[in-house]
N, C-alpha and C positions, 0 to 999 in steps of 0.2 A: 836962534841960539848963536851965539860969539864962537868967532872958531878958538879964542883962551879956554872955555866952556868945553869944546869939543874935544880941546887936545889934552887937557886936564880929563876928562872923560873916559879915552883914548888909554892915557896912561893908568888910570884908577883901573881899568878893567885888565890892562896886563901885569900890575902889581896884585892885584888882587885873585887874577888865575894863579901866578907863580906861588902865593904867601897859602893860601887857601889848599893847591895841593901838597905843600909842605907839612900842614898841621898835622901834629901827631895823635891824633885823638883817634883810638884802633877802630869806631863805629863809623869814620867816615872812609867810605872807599872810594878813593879820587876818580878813579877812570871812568866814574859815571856821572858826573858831577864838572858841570863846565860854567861858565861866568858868559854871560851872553850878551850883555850891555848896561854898561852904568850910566843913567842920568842922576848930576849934581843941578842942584839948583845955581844959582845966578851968584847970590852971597856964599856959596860953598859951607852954608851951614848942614848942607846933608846930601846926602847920595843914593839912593835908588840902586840897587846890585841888584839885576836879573840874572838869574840862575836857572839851569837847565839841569835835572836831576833826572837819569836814567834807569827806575827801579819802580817799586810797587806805592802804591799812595800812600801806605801805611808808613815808611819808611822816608818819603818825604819831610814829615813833620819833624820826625825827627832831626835830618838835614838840617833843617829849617833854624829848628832849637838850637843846636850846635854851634852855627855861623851867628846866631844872634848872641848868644852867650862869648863866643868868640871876636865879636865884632869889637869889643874895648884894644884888644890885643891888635888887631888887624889894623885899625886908626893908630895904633902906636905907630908899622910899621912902616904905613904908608906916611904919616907926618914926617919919617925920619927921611923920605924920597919926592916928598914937595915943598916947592918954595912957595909954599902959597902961603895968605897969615894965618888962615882956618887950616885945618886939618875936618871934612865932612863926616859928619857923622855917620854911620853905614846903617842904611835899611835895605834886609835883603827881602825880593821878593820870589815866589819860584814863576819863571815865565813858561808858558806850557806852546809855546807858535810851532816849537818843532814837534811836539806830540797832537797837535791840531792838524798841522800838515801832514805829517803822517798818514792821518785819520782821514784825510781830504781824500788823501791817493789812493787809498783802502776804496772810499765810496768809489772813488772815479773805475777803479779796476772791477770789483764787483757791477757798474753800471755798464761797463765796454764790454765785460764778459757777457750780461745779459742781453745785451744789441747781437752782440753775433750770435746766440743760442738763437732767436727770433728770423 
């Protein structure tokens, strides 16, 4: 990956945390809800938004809908913050690394608990 790519990247994900907690839409509650890394493709015709959503599955999708439907808006504001000749398109995805790790740590404590029971 180009480090143009990266810092374009870079920037898309902290435009995109600031714009995202701004929205005024009352069903999204920011504080659980974080931008975890964007990959843009090469031609900057699209963007890859991983997002970290800290709630119940059910409530997810909802997230999900939201930012999608939101995403016209969001490519307005970020076009208005890059020199680039595209403005990417925004697909967001929910990235789940930190509730897998979590889940890692979970086994590993339950497994350490049961070594010293033994």
């Amino acid at each position: 990956m180009s480090n143009r790519i990266q810092k374009i990247n870079e920037t898309l994900k902290q435009e995109l945390s600031y714009l995202i907690r701004n929205l005024k839409d009352p069903r999204l509650n920011n504080d659980i809800l974080s931008v975890i890394r964007v990959e843009a493709t090469g031609d900057l015709r699209y963007a890859k938004v991983y997002i970290s959503i800290f709630q119940e599955d059910g409530n997810k999708k909802q997230v999900l809908e939201i930012l999608t439907k939101s995403s016209g808006y969001l490519r307005k504001q970020i076009g208005k913050k890059l020199t680039t000749h595209y403005t990417p398109e925004l697909l967001f995805e929910i990235d789940s690394s930190i509730e897998y790790g979590a889940h890692i740590g979970e086994l590993l404590k339950k497994l350490d608990k049961s070594e010293k029971e033994n």
